[in-house]
MDTraj code that builds the backbone (N, CA, C; nanometers):
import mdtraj as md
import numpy as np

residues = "UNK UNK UNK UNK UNK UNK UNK UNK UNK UNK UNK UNK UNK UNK UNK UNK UNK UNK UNK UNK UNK UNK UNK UNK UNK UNK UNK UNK UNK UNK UNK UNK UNK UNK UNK UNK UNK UNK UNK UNK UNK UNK UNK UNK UNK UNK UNK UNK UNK UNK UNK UNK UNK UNK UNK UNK UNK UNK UNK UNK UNK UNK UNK UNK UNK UNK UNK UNK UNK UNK UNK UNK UNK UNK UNK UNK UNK UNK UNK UNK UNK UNK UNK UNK UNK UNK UNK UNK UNK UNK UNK UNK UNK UNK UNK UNK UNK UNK UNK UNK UNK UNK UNK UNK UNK UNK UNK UNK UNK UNK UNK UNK UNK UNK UNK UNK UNK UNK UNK UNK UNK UNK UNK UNK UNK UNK UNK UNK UNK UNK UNK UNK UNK UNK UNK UNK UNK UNK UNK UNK UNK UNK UNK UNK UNK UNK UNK UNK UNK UNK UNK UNK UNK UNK UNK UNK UNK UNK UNK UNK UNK".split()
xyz = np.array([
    [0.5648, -0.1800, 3.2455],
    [0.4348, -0.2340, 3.2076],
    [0.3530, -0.1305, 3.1297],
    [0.3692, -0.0275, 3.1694],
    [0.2890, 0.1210, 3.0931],
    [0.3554, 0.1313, 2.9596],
    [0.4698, 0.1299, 2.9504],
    [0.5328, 0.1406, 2.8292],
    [0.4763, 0.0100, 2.7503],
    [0.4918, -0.0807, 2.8104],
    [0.4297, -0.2071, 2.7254],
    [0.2807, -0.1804, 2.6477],
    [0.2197, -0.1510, 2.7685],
    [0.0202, -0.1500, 2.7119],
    [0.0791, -0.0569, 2.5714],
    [0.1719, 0.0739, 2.6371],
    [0.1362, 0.2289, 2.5179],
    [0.2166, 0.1170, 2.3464],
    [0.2994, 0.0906, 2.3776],
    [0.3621, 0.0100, 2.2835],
    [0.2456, -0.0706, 2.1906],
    [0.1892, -0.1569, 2.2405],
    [0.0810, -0.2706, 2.1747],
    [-0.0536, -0.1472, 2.1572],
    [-0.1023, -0.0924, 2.2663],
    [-0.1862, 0.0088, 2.1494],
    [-0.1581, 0.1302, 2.0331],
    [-0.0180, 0.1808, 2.0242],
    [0.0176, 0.2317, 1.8822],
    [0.0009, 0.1271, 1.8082],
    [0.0729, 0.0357, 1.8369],
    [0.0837, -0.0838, 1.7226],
    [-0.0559, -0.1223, 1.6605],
    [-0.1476, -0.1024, 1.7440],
    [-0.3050, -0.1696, 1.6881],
    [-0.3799, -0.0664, 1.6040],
    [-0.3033, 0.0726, 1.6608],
    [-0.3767, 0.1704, 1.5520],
    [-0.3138, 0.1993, 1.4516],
    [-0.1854, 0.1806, 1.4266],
    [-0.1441, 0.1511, 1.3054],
    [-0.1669, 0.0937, 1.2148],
    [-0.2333, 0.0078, 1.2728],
    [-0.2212, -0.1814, 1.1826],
    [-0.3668, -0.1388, 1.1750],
    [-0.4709, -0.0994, 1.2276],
    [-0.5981, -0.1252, 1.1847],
    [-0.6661, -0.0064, 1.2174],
    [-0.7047, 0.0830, 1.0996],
    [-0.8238, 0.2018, 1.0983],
    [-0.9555, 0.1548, 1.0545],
    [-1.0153, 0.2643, 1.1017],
    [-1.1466, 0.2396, 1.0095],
    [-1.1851, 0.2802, 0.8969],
    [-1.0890, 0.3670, 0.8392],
    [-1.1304, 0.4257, 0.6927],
    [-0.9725, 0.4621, 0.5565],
    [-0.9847, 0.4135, 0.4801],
    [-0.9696, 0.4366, 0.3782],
    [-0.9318, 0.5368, 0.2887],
    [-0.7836, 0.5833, 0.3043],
    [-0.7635, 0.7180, 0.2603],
    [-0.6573, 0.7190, 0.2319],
    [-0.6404, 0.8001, 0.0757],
    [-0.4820, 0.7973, 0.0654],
    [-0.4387, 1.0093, 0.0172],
    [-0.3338, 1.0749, 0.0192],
    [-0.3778, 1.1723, 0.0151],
    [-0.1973, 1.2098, -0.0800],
    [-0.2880, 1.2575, -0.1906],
    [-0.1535, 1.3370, -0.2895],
    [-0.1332, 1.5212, -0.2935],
    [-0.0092, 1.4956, -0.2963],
    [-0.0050, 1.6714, -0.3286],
    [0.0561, 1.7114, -0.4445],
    [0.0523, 1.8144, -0.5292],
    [0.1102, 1.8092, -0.6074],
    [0.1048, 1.9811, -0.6342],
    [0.2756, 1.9722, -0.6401],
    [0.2782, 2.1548, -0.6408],
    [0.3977, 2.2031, -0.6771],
    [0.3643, 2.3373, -0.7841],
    [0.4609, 2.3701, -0.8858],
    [0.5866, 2.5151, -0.7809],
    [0.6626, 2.4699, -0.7859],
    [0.7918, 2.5516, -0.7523],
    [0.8431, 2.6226, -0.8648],
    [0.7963, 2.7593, -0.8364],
    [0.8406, 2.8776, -0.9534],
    [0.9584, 2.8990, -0.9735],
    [1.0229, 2.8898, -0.8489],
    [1.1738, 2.9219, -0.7793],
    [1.2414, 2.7849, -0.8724],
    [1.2149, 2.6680, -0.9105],
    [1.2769, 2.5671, -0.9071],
    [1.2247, 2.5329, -1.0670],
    [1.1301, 2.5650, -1.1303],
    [1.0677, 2.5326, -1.2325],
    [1.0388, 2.3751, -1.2157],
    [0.9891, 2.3520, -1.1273],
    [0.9663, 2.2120, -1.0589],
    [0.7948, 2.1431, -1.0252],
    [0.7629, 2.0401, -1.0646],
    [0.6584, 1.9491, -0.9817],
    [0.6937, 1.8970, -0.9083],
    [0.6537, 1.8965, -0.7828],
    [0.6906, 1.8147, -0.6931],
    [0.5421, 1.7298, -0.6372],
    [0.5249, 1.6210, -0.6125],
    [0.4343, 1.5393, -0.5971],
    [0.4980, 1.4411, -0.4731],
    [0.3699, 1.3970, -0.3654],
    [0.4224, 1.3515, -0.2706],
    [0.2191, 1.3056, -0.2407],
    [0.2897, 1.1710, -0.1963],
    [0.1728, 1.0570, -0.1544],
    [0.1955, 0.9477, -0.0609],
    [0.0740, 0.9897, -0.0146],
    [0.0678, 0.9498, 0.1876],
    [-0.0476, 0.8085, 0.1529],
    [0.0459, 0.7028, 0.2273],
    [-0.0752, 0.5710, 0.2523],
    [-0.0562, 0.4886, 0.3682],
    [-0.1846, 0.4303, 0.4306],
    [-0.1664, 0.4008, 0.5382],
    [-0.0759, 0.2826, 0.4811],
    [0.0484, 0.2140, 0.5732],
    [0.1530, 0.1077, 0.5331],
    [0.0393, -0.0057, 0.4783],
    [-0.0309, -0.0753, 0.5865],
    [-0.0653, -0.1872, 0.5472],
    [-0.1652, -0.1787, 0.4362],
    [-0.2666, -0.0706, 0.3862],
    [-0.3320, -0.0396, 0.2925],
    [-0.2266, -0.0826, 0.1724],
    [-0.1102, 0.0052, 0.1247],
    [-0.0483, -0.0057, 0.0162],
    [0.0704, -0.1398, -0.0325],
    [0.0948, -0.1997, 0.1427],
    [0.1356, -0.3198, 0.1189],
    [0.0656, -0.4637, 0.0727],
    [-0.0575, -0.3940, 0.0759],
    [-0.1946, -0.4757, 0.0340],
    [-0.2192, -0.5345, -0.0930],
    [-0.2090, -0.3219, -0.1297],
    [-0.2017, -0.3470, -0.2889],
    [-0.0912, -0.4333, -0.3506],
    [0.0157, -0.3902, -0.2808],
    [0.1564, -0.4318, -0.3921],
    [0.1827, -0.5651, -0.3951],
    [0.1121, -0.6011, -0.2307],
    [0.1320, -0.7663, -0.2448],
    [-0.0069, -0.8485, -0.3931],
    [-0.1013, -0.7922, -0.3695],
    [-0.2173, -0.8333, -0.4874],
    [-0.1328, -0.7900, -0.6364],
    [-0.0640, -0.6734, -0.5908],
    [0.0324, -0.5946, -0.7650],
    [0.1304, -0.7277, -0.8338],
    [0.1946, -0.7353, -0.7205],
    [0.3461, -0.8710, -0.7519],
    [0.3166, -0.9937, -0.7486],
    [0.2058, -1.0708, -0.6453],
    [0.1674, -1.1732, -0.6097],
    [0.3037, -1.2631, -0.5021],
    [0.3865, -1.1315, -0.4683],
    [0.4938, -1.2222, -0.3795],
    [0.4462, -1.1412, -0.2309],
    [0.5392, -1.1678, -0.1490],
    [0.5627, -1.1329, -0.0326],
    [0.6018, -0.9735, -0.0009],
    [0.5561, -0.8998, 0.0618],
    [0.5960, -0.7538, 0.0903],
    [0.5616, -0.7133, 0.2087],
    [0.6838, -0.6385, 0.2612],
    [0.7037, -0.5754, 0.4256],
    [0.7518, -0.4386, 0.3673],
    [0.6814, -0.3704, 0.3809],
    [0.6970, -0.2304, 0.3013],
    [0.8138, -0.1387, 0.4571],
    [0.7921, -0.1224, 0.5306],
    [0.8024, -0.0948, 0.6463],
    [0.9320, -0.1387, 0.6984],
    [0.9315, -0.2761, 0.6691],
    [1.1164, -0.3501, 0.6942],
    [1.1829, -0.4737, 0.6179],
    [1.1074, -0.4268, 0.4903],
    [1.1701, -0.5083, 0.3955],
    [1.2506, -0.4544, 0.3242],
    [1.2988, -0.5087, 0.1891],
    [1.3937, -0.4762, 0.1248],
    [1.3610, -0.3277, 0.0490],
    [1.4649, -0.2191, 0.0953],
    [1.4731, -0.0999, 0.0280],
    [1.4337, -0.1304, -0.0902],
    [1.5349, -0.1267, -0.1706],
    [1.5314, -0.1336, -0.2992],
    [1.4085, -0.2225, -0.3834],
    [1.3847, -0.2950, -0.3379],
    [1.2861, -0.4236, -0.4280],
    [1.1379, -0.3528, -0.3596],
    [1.1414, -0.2415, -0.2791],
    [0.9981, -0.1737, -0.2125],
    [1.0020, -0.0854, -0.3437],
    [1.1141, 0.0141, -0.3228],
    [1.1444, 0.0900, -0.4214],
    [1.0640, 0.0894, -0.5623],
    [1.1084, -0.0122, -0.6271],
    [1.0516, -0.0544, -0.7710],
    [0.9051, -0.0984, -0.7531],
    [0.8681, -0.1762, -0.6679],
    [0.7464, -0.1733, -0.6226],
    [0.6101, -0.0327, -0.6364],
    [0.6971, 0.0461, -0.5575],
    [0.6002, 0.1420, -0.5348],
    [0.6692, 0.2381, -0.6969],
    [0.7105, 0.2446, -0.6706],
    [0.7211, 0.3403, -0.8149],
    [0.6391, 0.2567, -0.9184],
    [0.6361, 0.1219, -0.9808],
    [0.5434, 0.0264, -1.0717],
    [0.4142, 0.1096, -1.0324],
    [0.3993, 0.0560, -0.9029],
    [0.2343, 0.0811, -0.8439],
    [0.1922, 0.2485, -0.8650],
    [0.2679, 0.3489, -0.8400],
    [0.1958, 0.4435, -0.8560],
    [0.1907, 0.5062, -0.9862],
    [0.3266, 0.4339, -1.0928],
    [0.2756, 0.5452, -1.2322],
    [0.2061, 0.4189, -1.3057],
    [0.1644, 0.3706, -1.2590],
    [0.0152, 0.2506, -1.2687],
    [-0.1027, 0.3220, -1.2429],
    [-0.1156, 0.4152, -1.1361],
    [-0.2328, 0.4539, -1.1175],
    [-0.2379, 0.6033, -1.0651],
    [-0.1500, 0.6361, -1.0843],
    [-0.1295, 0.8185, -1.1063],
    [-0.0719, 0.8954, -1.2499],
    [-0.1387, 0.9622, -1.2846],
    [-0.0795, 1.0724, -1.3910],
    [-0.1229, 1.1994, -1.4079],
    [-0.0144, 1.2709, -1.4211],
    [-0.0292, 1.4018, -1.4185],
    [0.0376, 1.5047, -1.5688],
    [-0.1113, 1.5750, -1.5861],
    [-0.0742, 1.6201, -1.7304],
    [-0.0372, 1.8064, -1.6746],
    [0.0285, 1.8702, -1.7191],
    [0.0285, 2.0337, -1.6691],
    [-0.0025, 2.0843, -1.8309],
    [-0.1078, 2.1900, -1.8785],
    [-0.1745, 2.2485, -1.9571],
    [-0.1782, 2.1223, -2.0506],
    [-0.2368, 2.0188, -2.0536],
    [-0.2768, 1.9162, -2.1035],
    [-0.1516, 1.8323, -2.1608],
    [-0.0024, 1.8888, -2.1367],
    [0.0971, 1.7713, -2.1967],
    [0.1505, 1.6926, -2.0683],
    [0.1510, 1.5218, -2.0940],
    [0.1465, 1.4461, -2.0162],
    [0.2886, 1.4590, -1.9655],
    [0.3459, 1.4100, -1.8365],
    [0.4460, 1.4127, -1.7350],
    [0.5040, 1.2966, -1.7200],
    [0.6153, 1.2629, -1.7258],
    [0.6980, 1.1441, -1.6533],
    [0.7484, 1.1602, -1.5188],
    [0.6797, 1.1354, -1.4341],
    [0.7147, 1.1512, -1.2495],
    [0.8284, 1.0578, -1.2416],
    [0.9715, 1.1459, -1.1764],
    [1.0474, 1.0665, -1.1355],
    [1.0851, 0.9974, -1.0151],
    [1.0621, 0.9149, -0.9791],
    [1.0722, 0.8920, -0.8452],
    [1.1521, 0.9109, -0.7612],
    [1.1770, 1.0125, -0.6312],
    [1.2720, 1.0089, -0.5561],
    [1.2875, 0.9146, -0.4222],
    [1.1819, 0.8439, -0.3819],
    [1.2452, 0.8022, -0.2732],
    [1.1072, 0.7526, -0.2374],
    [1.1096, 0.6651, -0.1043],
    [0.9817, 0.6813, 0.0157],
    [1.0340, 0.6643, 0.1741],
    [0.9437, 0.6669, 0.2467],
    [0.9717, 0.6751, 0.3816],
    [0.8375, 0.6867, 0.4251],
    [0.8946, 0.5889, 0.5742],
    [0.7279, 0.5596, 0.6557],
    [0.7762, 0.6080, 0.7509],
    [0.6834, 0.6925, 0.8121],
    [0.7049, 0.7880, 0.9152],
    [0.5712, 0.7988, 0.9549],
    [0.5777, 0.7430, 1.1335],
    [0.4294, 0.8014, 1.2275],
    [0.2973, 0.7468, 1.1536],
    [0.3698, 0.5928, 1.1479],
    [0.2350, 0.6062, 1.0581],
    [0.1877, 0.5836, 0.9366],
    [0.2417, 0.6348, 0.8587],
    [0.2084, 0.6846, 0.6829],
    [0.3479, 0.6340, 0.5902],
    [0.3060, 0.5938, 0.5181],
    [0.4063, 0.5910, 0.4325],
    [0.3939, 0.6701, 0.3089],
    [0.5076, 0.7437, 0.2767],
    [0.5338, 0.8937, 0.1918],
    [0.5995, 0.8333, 0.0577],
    [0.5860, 0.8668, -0.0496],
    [0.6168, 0.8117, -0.1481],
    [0.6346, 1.0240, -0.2271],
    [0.7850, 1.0345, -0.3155],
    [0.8309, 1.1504, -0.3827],
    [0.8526, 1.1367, -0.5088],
    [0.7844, 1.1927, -0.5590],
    [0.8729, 1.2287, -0.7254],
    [0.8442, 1.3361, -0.7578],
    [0.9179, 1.3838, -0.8737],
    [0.8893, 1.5137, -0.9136],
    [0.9210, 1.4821, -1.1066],
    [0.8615, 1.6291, -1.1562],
    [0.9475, 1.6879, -1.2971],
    [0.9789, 1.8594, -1.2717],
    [1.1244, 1.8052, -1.3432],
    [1.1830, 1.9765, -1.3568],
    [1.1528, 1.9884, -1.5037],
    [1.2124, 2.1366, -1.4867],
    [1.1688, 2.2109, -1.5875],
    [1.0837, 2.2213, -1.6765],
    [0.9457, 2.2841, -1.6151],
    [0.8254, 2.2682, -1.6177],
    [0.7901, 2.4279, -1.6222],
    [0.6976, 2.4676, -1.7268],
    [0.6672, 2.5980, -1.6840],
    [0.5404, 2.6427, -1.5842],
    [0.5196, 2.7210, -1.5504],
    [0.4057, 2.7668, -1.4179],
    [0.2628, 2.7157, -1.5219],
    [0.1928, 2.5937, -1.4339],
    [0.0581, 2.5674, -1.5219],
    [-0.0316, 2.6936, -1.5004],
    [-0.1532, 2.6426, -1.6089],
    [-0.2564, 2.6939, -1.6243],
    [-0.3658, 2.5866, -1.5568],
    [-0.3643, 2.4844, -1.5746],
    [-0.4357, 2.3641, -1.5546],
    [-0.3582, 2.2934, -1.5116],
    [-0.3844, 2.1927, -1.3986],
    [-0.3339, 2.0677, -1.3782],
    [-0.4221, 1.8962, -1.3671],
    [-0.4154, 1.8723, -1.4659],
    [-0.4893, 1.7320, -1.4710],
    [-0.3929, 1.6014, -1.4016],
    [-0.4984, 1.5443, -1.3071],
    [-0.4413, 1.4033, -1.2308],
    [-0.5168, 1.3251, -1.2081],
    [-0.4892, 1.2153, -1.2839],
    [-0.5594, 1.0784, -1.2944],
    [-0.4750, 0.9943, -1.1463],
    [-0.5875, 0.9306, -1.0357],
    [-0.5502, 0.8915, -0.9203],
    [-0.6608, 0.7779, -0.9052],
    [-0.6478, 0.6470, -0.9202],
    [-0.7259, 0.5249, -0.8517],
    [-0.6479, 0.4487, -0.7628],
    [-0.5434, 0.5239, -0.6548],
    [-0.5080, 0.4639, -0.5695],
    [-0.6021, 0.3655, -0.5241],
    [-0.5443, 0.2248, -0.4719],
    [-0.5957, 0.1370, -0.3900],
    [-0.7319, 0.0724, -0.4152],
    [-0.7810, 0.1589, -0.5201],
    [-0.9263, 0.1256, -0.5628],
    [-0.9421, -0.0161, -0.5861],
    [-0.8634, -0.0991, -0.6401],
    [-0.8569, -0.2446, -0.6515],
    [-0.8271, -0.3114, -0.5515],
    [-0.7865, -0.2822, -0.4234],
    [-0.8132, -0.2892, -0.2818],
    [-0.9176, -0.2777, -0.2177],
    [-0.9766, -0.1735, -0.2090],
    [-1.0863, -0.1502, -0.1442],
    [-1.1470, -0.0821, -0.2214],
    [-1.3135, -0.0972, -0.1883],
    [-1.4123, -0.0207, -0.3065],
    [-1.4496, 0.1151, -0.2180],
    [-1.4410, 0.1259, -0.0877],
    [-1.4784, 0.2479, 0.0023],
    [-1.3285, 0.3276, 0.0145],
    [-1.2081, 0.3220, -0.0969],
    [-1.1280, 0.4096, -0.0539],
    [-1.1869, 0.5386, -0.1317],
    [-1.0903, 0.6220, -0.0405],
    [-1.0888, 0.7834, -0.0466],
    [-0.9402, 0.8454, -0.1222],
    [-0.9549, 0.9184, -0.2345],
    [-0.8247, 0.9715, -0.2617],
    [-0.8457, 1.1005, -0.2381],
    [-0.7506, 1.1944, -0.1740],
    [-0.7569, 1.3474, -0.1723],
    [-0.6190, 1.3735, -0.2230],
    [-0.6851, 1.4690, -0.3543],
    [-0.5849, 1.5532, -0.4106],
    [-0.5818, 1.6706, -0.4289],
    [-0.4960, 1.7055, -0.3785],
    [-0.3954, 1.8937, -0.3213],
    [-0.3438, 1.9282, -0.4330],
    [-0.4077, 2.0440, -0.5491],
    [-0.3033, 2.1066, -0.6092],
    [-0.2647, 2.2423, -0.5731],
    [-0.1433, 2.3013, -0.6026],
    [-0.0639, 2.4103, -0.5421],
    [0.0292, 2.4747, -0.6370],
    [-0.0341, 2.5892, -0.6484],
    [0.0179, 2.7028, -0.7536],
    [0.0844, 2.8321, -0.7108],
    [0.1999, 2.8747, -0.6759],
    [0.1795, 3.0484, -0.6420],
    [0.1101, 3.0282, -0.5013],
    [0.0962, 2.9645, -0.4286],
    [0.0075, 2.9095, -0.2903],
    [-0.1051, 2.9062, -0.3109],
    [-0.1430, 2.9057, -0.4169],
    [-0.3116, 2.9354, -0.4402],
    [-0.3491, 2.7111, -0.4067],
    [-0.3709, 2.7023, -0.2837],
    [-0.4018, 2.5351, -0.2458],
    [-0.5655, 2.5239, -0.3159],
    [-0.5939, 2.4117, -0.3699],
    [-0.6924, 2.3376, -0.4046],
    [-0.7138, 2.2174, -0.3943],
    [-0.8349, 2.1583, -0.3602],
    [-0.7751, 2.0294, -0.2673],
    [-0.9494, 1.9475, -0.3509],
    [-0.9801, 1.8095, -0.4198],
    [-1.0567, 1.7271, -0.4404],
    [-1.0019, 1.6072, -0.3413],
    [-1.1384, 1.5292, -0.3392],
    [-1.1983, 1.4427, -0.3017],
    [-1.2223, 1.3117, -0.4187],
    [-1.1775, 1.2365, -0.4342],
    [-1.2155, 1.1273, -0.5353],
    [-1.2468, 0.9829, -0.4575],
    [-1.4107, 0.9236, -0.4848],
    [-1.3677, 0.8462, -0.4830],
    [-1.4602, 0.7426, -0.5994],
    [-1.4340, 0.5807, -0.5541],
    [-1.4588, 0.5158, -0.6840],
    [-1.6566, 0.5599, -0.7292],
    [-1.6879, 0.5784, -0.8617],
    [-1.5330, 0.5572, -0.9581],
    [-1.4686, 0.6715, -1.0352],
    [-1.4609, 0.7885, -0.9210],
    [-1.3959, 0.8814, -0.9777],
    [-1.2614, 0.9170, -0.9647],
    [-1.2033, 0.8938, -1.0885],
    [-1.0300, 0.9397, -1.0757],
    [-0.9638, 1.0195, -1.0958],
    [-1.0299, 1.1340, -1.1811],
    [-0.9753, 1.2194, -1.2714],
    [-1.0263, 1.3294, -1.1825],
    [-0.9143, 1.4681, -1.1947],
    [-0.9914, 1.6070, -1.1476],
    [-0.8968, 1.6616, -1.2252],
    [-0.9588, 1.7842, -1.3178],
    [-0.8454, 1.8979, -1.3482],
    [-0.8574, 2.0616, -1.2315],
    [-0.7571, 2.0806, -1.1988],
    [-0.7322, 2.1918, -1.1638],
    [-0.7121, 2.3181, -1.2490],
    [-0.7592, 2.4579, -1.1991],
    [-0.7543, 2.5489, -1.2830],
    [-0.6762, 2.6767, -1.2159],
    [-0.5678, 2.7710, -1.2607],
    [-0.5179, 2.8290, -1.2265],
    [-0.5307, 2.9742, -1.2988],
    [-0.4927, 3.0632, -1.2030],
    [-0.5273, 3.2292, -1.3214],
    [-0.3539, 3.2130, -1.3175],
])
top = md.Topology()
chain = top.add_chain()
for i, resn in enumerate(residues, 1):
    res = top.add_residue(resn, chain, resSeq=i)
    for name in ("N", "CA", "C"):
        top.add_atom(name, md.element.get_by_symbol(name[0]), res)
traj = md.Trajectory(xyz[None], top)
């Protein structure tokens, strides 16, 4: 019976917060000559969007791999871009996974040299909700920098020595 209650209350805080937040990182690997970019959303927030994106049916969580796949990759280089010393990027998508919670969405570009600047255009979910929150992490040499966006602000450049 204890296991039951703990069961149905994860489930309710999963399924329903009170706030609005989606959170990107994005950070250059010297070692790798690499971007790597990685973005956290609550499940039902982004299954929200994609269902309003497609106008079909979506179970992000235990639906179809592949047809999530194309989904979320559409949806985010829809509303993410990232320029390094002002020339624009093609993010490739590697993968996602919902874990504890969150669902993680990967891509990256190689061979990239160490920025000076990093510009990222982000209106996650904004056509969802008008009180969302985007936080974006950039990461240089460990030097972390972290904005706050929200509507109707999308854009932040980062600056690096």
């Amino acid at each position: 019976m204890i296991l039951l209650i703990r069961t149905i209350l994860l489930a309710s805080l999963t399924t329903f917060h009170p706030y609005y937040v989606s959170v990107t990182e994005v950070e250059y690997s010297a070692k790798d000559h690499e971007l790597g970019m990685s973005m956290k959303f609550f499940p039902d927030d982004i299954e929200a969007a994609l269902k309003q994106m497609s106008g079909g049916k979506v179970d992000i969580t235990r639906g179809d791999k592949t047809a999530n796949e194309k989904l979320l990759t559409a949806y985010v280089l829809r509303h993410f871009s990232v320029k390094l010393d002002g020339k624009a990027l093609t993010p490739l998508f590697l993968g996602y996974e919902n874990d504890q919670g969150a669902t993680w969405c990967y891509f990256s570009v190689k061979n990239v040299a160490s920025p000076h600047t990093i510009q990222v255009f982000n209106n996650f979910l904004y056509e969802y909700r008008k009180d969302q929150l985007n936080f974006v992490h950039a990461i240089v040499d460990g030097d972390r920098k972290t904005v706050q966006l929200a509507m109707p602000e999308n854009s932040v450049t980062f600056t690096f020595p």
